[in-house]
PQR file with spaces between the fields and no chain letter, atoms N, CA, C, O and H, PARSE charges and radii, in Angstrom:
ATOM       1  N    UNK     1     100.249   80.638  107.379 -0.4000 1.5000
ATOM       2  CA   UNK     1     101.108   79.491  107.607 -0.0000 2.0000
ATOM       3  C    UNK     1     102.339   79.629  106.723  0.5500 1.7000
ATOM       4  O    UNK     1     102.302   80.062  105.571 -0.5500 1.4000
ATOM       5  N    UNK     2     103.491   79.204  107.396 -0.4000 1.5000
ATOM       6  CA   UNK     2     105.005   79.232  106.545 -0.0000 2.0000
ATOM       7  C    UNK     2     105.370   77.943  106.429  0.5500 1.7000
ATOM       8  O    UNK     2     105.937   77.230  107.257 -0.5500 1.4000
ATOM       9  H    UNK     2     103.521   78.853  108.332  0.4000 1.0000
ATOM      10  N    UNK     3     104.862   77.604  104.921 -0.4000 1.5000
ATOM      11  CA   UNK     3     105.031   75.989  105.168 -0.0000 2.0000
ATOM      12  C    UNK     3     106.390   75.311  104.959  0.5500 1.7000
ATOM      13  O    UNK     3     106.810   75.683  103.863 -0.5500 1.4000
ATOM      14  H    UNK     3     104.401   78.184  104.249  0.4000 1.0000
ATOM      15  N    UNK     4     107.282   74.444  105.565 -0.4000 1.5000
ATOM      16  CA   UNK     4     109.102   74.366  106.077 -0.0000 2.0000
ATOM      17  C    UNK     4     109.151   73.490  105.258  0.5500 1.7000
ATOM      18  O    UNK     4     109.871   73.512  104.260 -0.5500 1.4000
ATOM      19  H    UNK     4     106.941   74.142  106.455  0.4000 1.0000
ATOM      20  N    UNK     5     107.978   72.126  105.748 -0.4000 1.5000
ATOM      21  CA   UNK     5     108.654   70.666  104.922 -0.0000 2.0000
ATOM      22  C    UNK     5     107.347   69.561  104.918  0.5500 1.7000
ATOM      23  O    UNK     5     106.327   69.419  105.593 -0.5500 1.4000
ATOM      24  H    UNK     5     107.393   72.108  106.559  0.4000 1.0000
ATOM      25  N    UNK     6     107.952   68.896  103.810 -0.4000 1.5000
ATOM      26  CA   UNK     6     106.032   67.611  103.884 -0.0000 2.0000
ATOM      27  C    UNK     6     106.833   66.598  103.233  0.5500 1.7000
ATOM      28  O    UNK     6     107.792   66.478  102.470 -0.5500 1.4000
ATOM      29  H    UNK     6     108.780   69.011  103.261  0.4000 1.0000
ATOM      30  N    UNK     7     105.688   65.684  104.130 -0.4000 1.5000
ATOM      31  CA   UNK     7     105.965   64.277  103.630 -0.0000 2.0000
ATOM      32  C    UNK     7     104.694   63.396  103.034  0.5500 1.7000
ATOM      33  O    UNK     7     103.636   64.025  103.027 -0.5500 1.4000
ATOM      34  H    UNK     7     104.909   65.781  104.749  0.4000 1.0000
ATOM      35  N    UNK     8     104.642   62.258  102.614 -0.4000 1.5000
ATOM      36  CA   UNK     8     103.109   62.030  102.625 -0.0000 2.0000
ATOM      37  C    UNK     8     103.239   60.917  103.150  0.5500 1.7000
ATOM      38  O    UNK     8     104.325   60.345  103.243 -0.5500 1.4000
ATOM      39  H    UNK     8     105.501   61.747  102.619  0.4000 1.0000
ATOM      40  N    UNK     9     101.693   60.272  103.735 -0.4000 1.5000
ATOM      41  CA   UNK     9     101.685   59.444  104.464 -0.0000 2.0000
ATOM      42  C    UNK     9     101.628   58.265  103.513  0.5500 1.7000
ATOM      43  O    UNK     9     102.131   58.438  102.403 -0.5500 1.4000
ATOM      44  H    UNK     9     100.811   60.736  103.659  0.4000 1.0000
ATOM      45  N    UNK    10     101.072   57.062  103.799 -0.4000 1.5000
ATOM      46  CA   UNK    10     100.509   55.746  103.363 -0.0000 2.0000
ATOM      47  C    UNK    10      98.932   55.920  103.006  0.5500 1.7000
ATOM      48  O    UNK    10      98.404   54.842  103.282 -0.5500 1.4000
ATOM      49  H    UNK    10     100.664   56.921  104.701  0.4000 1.0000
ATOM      50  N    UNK    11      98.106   56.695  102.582 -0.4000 1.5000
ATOM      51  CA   UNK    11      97.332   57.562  102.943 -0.0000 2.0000
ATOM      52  C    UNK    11      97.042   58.355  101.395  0.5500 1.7000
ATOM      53  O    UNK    11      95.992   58.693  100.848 -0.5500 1.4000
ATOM      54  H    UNK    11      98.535   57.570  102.359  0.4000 1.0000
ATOM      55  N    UNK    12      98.516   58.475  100.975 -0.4000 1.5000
ATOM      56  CA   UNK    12      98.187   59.643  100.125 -0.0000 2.0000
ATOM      57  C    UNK    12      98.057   61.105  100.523  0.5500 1.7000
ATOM      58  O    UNK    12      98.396   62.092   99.870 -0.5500 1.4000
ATOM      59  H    UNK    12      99.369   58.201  101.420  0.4000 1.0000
ATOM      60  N    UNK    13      97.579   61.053  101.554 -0.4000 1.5000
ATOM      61  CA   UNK    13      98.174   62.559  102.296 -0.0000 2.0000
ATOM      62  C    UNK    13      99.226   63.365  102.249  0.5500 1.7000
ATOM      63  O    UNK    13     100.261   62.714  102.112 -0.5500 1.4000
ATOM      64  H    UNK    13      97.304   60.251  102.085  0.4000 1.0000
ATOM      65  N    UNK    14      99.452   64.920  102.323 -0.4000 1.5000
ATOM      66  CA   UNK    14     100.719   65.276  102.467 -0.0000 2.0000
ATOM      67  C    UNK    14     100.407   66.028  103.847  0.5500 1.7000
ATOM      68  O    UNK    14      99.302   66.397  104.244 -0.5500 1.4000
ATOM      69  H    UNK    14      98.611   65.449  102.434  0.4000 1.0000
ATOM      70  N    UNK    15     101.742   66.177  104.530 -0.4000 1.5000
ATOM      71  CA   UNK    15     101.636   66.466  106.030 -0.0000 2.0000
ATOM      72  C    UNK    15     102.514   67.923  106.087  0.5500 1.7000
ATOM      73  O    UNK    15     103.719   67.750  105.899 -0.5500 1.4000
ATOM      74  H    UNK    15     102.640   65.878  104.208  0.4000 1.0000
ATOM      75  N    UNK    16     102.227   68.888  106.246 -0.4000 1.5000
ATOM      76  CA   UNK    16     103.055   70.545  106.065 -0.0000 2.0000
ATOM      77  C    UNK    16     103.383   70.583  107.523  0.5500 1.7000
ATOM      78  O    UNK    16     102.492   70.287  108.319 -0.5500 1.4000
ATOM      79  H    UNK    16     101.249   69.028  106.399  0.4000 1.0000
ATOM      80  N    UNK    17     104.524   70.903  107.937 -0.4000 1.5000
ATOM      81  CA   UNK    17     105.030   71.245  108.803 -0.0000 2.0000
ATOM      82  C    UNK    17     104.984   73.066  108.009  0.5500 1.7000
ATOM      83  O    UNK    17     105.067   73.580  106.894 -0.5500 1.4000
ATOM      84  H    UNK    17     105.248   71.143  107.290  0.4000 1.0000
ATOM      85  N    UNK    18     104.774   73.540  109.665 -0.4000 1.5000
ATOM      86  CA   UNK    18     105.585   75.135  109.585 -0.0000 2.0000
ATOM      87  C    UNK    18     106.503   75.410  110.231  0.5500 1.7000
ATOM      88  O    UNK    18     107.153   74.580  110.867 -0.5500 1.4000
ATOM      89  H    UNK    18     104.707   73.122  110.571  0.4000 1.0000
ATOM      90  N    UNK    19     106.811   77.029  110.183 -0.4000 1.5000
ATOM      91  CA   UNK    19     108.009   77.795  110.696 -0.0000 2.0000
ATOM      92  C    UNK    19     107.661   78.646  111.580  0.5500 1.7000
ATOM      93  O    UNK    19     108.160   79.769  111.649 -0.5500 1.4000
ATOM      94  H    UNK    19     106.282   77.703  109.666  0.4000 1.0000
ATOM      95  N    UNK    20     106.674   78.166  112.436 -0.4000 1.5000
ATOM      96  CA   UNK    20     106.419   79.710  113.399 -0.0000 2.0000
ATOM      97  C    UNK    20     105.010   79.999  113.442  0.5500 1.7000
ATOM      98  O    UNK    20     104.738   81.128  113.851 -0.5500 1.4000
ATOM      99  H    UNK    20     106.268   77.254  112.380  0.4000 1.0000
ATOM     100  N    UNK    21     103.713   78.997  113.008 -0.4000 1.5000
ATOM     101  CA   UNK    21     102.684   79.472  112.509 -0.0000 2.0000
ATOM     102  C    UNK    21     101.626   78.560  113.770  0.5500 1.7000
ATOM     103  O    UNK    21     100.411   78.751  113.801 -0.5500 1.4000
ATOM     104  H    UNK    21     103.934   78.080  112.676  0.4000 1.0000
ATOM     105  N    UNK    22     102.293   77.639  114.687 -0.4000 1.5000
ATOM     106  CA   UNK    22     101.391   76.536  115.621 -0.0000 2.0000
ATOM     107  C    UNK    22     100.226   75.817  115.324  0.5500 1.7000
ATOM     108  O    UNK    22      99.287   75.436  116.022 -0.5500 1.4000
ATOM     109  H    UNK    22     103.281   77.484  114.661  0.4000 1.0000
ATOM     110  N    UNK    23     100.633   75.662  113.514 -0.4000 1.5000
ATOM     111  CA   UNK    23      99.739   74.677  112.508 -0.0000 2.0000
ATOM     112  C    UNK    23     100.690   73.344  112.385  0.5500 1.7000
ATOM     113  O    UNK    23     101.876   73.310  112.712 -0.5500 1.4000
ATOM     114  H    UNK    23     101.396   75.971  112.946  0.4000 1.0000
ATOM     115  N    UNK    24      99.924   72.244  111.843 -0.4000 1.5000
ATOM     116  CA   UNK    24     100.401   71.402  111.110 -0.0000 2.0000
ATOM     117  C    UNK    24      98.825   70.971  110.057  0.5500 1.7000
ATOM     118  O    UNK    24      97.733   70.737  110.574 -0.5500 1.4000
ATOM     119  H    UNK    24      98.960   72.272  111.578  0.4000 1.0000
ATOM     120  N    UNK    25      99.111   70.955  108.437 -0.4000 1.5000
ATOM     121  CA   UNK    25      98.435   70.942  107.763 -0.0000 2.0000
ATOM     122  C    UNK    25      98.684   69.634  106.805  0.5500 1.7000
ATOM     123  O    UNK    25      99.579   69.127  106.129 -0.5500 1.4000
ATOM     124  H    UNK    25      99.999   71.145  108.016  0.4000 1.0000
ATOM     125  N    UNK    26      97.615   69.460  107.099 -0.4000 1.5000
ATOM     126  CA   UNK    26      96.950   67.905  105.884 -0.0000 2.0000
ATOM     127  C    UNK    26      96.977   68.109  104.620  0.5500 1.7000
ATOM     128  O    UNK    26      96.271   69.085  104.368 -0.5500 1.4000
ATOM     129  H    UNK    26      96.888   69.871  107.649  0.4000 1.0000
ATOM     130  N    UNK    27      97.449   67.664  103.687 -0.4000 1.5000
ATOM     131  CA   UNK    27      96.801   68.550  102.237 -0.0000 2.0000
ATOM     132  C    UNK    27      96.518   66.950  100.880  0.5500 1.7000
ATOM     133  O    UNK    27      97.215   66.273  100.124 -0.5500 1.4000
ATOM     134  H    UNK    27      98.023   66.871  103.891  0.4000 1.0000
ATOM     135  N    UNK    28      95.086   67.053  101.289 -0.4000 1.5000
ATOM     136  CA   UNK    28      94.700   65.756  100.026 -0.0000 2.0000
ATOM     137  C    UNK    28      95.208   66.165   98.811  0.5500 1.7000
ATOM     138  O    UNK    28      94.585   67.175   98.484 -0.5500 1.4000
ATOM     139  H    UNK    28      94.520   67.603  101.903  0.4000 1.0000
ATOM     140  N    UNK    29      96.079   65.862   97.937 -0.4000 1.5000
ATOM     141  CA   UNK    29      96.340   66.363   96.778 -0.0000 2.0000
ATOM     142  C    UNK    29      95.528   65.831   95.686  0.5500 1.7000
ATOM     143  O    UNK    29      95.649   66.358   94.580 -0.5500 1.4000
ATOM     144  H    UNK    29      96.586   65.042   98.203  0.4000 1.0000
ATOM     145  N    UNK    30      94.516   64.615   95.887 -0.4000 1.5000
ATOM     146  CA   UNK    30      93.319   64.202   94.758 -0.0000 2.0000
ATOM     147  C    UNK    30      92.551   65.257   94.701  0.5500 1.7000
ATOM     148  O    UNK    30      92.545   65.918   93.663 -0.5500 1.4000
ATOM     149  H    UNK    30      94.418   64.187   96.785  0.4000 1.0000
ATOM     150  N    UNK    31      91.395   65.794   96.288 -0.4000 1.5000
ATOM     151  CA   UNK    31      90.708   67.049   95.954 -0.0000 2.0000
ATOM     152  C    UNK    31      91.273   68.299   96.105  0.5500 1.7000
ATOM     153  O    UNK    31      90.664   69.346   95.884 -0.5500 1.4000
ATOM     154  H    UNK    31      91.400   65.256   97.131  0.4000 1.0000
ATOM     155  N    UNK    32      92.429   68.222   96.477 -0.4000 1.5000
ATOM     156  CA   UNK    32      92.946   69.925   96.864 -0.0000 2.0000
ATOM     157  C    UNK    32      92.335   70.485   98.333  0.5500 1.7000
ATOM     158  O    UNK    32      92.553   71.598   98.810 -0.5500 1.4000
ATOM     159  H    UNK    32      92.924   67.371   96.656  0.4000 1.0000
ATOM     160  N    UNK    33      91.426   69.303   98.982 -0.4000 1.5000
ATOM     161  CA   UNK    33      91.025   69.985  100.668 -0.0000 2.0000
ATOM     162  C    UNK    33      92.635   70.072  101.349  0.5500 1.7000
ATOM     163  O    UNK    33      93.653   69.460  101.025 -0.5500 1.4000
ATOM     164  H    UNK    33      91.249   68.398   98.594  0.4000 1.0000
ATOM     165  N    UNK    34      92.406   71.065  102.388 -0.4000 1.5000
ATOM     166  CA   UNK    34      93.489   70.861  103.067 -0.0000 2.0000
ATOM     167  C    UNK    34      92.241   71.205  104.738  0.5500 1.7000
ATOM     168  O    UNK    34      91.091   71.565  104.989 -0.5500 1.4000
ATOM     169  H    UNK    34      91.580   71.562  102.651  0.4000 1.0000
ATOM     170  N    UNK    35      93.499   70.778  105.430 -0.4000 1.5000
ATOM     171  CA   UNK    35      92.929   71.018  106.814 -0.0000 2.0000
ATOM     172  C    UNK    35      94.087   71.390  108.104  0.5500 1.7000
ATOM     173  O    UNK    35      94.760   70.482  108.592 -0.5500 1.4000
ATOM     174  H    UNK    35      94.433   70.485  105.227  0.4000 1.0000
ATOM     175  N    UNK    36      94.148   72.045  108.319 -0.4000 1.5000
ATOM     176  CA   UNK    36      94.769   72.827  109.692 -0.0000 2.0000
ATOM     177  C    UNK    36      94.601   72.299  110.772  0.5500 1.7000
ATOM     178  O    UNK    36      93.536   72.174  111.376 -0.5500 1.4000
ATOM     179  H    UNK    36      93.601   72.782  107.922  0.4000 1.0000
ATOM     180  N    UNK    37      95.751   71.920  111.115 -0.4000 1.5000
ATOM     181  CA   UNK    37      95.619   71.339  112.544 -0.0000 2.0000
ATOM     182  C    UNK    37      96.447   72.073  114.028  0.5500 1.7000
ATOM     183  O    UNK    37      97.590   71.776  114.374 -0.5500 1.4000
ATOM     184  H    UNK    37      96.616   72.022  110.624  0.4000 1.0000
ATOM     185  N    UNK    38      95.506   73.110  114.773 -0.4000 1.5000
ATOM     186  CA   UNK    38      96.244   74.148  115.532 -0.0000 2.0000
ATOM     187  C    UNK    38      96.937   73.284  116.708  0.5500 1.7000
ATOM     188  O    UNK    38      96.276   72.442  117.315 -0.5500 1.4000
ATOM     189  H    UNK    38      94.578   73.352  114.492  0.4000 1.0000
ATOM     190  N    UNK    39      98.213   73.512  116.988 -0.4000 1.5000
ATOM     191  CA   UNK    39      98.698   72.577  117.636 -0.0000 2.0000
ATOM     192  C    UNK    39      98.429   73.322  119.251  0.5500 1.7000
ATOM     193  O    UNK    39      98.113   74.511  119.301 -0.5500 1.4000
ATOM     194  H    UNK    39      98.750   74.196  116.495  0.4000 1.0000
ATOM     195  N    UNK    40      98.565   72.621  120.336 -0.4000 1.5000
ATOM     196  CA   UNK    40      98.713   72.789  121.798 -0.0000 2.0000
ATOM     197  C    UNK    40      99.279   73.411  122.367  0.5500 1.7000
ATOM     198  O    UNK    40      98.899   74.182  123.248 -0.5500 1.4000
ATOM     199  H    UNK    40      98.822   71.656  120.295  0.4000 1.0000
ATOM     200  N    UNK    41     100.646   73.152  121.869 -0.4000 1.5000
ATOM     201  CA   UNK    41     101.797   74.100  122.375 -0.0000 2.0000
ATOM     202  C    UNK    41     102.362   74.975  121.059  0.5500 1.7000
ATOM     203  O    UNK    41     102.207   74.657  119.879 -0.5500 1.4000
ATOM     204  H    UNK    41     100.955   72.526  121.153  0.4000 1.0000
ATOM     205  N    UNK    42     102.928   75.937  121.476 -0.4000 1.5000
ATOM     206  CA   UNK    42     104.125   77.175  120.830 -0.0000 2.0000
ATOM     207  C    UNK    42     105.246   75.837  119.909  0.5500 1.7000
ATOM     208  O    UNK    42     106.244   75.341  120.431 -0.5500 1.4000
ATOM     209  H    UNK    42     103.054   76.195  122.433  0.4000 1.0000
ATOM     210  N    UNK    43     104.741   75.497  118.509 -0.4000 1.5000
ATOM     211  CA   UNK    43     105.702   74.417  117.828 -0.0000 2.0000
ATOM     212  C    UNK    43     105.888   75.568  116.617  0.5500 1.7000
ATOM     213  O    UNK    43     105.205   76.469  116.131 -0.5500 1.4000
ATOM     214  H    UNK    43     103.930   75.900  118.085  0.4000 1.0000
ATOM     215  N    UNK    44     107.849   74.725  116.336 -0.4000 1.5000
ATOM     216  CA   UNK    44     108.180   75.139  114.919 -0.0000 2.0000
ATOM     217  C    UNK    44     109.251   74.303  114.633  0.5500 1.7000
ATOM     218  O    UNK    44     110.413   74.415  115.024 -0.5500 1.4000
ATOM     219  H    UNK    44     108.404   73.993  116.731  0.4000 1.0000
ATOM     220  N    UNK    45     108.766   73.469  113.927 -0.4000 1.5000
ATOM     221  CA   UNK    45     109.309   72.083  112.967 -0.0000 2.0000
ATOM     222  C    UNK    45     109.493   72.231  112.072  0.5500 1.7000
ATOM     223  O    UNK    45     108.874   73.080  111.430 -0.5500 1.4000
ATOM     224  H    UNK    45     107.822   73.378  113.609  0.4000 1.0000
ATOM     225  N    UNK    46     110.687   71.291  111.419 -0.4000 1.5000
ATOM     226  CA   UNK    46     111.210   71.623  110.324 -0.0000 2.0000
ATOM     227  C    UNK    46     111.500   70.503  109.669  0.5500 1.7000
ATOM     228  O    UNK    46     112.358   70.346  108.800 -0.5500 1.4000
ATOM     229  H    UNK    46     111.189   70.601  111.941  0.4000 1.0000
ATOM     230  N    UNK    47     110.805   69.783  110.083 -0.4000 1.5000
ATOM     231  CA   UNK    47     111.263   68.315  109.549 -0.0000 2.0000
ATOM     232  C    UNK    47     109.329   67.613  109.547  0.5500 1.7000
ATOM     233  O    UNK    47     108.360   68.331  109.794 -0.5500 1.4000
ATOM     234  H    UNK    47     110.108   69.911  110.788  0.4000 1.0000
ATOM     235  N    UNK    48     109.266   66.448  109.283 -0.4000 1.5000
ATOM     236  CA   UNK    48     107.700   65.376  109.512 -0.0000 2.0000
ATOM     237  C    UNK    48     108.599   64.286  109.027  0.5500 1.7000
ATOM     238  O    UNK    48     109.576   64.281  108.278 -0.5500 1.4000
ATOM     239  H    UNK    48     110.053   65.864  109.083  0.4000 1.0000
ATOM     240  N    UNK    49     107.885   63.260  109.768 -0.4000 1.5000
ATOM     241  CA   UNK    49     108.098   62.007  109.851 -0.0000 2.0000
ATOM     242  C    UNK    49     106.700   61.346  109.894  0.5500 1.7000
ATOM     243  O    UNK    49     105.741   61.658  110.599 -0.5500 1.4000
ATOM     244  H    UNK    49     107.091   63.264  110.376  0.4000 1.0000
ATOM     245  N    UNK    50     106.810   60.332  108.948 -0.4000 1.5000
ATOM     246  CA   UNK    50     105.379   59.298  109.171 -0.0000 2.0000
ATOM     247  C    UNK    50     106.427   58.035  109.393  0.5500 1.7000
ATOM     248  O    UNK    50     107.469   57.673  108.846 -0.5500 1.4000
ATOM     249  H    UNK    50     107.590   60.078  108.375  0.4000 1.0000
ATOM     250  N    UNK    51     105.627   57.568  110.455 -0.4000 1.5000
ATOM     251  CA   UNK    51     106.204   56.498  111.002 -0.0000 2.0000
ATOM     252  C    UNK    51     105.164   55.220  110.500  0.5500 1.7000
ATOM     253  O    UNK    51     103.959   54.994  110.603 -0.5500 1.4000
ATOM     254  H    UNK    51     104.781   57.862  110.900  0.4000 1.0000
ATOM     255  N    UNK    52     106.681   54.321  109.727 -0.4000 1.5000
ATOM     256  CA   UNK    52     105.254   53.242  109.013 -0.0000 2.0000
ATOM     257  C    UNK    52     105.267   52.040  110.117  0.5500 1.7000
ATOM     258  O    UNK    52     104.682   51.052  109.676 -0.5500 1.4000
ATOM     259  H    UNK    52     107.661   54.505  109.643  0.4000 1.0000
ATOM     260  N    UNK    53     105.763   51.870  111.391 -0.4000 1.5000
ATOM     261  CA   UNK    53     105.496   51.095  112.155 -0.0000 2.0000
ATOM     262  C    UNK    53     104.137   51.174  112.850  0.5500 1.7000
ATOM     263  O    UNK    53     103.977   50.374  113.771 -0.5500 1.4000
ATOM     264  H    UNK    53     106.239   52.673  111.750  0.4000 1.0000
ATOM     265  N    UNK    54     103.181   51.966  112.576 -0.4000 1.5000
ATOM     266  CA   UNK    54     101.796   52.001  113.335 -0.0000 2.0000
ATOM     267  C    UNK    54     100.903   51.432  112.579  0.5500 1.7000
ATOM     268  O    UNK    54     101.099   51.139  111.400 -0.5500 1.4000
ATOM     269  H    UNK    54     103.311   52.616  111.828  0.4000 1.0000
ATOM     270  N    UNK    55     100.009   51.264  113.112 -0.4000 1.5000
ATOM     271  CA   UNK    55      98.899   50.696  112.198 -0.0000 2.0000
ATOM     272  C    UNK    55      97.742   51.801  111.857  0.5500 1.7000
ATOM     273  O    UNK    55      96.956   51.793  110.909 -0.5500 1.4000
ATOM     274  H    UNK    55      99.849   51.503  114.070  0.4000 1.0000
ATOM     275  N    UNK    56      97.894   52.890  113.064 -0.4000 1.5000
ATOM     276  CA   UNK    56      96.793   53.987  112.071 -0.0000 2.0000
ATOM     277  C    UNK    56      98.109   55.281  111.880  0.5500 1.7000
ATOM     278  O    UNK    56      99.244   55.175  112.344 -0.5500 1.4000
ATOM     279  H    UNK    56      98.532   52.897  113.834  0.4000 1.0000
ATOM     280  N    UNK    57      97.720   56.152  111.291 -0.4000 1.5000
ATOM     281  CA   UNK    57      98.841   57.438  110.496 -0.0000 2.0000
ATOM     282  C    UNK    57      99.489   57.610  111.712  0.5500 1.7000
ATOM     283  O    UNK    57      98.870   57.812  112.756 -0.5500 1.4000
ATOM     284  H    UNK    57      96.798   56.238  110.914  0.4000 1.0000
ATOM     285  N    UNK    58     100.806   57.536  111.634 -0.4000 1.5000
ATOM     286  CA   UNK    58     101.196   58.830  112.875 -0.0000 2.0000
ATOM     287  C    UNK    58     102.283   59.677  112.439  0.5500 1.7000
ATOM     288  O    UNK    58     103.103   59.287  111.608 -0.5500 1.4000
ATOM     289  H    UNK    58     101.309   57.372  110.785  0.4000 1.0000
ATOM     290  N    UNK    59     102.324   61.007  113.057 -0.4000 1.5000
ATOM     291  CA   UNK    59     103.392   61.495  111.924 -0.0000 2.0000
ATOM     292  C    UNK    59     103.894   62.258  113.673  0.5500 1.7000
ATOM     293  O    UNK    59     103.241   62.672  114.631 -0.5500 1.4000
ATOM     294  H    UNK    59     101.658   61.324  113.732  0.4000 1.0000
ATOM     295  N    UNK    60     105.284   62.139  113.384 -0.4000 1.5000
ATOM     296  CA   UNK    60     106.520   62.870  114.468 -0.0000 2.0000
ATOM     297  C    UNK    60     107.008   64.018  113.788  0.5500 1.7000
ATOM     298  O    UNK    60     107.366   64.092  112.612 -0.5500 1.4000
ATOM     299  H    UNK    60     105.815   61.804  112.606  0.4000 1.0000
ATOM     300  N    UNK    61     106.981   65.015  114.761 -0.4000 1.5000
ATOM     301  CA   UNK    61     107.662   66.683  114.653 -0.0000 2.0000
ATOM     302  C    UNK    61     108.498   66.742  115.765  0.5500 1.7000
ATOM     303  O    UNK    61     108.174   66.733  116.953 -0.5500 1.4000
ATOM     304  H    UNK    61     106.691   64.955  115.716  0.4000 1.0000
ATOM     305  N    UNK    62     109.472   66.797  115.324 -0.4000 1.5000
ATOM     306  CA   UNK    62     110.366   67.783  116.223 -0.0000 2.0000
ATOM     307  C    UNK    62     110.271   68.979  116.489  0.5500 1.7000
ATOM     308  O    UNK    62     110.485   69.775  115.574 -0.5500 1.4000
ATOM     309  H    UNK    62     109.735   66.804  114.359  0.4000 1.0000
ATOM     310  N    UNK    63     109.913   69.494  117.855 -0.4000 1.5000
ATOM     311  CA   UNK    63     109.476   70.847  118.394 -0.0000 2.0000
ATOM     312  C    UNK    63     111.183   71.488  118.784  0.5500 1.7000
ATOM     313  O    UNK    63     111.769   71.352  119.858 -0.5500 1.4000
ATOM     314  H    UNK    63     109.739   68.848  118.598  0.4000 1.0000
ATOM     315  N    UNK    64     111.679   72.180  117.563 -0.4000 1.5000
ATOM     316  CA   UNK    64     113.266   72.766  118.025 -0.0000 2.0000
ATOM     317  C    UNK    64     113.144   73.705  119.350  0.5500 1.7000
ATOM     318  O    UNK    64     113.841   73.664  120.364 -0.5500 1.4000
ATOM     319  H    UNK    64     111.202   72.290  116.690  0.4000 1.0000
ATOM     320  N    UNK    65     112.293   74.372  119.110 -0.4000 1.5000
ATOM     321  CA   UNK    65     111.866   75.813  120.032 -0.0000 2.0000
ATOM     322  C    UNK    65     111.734   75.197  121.707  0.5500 1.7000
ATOM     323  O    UNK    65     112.352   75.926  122.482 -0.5500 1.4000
ATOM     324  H    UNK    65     111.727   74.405  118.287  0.4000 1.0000
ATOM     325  N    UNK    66     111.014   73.946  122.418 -0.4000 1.5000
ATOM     326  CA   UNK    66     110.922   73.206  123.642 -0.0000 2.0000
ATOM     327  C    UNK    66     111.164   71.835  123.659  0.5500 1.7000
ATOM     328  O    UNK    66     110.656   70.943  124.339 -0.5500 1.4000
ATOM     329  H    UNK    66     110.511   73.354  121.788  0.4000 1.0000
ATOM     330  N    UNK    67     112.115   71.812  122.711 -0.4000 1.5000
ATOM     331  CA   UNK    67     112.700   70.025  122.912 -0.0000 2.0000
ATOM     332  C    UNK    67     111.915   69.152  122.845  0.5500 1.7000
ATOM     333  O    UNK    67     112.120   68.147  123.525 -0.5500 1.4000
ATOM     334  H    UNK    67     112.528   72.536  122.159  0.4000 1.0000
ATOM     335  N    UNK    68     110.909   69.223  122.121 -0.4000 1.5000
ATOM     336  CA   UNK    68     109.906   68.627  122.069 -0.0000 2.0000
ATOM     337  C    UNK    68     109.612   67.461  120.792  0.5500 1.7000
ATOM     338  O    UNK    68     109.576   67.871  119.632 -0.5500 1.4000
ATOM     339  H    UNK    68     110.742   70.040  121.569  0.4000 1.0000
ATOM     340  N    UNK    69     109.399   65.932  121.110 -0.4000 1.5000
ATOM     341  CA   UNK    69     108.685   65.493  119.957 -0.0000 2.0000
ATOM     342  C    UNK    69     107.497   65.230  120.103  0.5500 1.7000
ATOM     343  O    UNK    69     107.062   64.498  120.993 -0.5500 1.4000
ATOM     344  H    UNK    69     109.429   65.599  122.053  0.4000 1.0000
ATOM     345  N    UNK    70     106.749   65.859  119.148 -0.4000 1.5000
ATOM     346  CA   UNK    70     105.477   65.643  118.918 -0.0000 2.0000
ATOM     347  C    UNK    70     104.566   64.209  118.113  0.5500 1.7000
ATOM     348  O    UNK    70     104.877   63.423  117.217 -0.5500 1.4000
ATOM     349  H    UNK    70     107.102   66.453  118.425  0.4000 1.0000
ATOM     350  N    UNK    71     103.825   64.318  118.630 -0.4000 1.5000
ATOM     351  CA   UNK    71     103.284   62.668  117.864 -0.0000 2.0000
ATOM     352  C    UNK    71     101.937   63.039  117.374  0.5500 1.7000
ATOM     353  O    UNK    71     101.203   63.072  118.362 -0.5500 1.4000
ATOM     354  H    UNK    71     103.573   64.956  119.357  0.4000 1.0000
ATOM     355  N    UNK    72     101.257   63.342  116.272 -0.4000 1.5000
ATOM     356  CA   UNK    72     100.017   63.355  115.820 -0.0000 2.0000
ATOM     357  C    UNK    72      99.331   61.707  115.115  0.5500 1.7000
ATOM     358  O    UNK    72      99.922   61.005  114.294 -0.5500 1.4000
ATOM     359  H    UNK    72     101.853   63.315  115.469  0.4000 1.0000
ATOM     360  N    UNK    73      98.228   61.476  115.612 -0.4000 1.5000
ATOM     361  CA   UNK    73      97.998   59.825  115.006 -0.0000 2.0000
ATOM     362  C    UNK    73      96.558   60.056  114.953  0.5500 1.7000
ATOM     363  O    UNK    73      95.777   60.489  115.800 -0.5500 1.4000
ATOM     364  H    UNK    73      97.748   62.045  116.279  0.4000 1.0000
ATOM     365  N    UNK    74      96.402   59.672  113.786 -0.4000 1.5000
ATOM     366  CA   UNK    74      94.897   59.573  112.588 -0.0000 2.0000
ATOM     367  C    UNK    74      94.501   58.416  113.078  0.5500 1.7000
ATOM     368  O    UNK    74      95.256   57.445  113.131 -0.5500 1.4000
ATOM     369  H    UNK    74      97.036   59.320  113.098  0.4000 1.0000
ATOM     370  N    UNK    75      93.073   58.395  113.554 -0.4000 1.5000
ATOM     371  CA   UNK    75      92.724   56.628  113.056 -0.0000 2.0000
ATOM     372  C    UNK    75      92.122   56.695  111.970  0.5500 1.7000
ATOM     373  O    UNK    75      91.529   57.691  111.555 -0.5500 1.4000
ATOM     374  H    UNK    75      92.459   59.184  113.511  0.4000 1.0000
ATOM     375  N    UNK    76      92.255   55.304  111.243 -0.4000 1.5000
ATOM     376  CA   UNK    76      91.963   54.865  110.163 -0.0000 2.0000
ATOM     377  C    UNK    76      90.763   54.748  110.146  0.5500 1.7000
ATOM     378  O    UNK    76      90.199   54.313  109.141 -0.5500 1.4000
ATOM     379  H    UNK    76      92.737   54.495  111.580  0.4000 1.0000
């Protein structure tokens, strides 16, 4: 994984966008787990967004490569 950019959620979470790798990665920074999340389509984002208008996590990627925004959402 080529990790681009992170944000963290409400959560405490941090959210890794990559550069080419069709991951997006979780990373608890209390225990140090992280978790990989293989995405669907051919993505490479360079940006994350957690959007605090939801009520469970959701975090937006911009897919540069197919014009794509992506929406990943955690329930609580």
């Amino acid at each position: 994984m080529s990790p681009y950019a992170a944000a963290p959620d409400y959560d405490g979470q941090v959210w890794v966008s990559s550069n080419g790798s069709d991951r997006v990665m979780r990373i608890n920074p209390t225990t140090g787990e992280t978790l990989e999340y293989l995405m669907p389509v051919y993505y490479d984002a360079r940006k994350v967004v957690v959007d605090p208008s939801t009520e469970h996590t959701t975090i937006w990627l911009p897919n540069k490569n197919l014009a794509q925004l992506i929406r990943i959402e955690v329930p609580n």
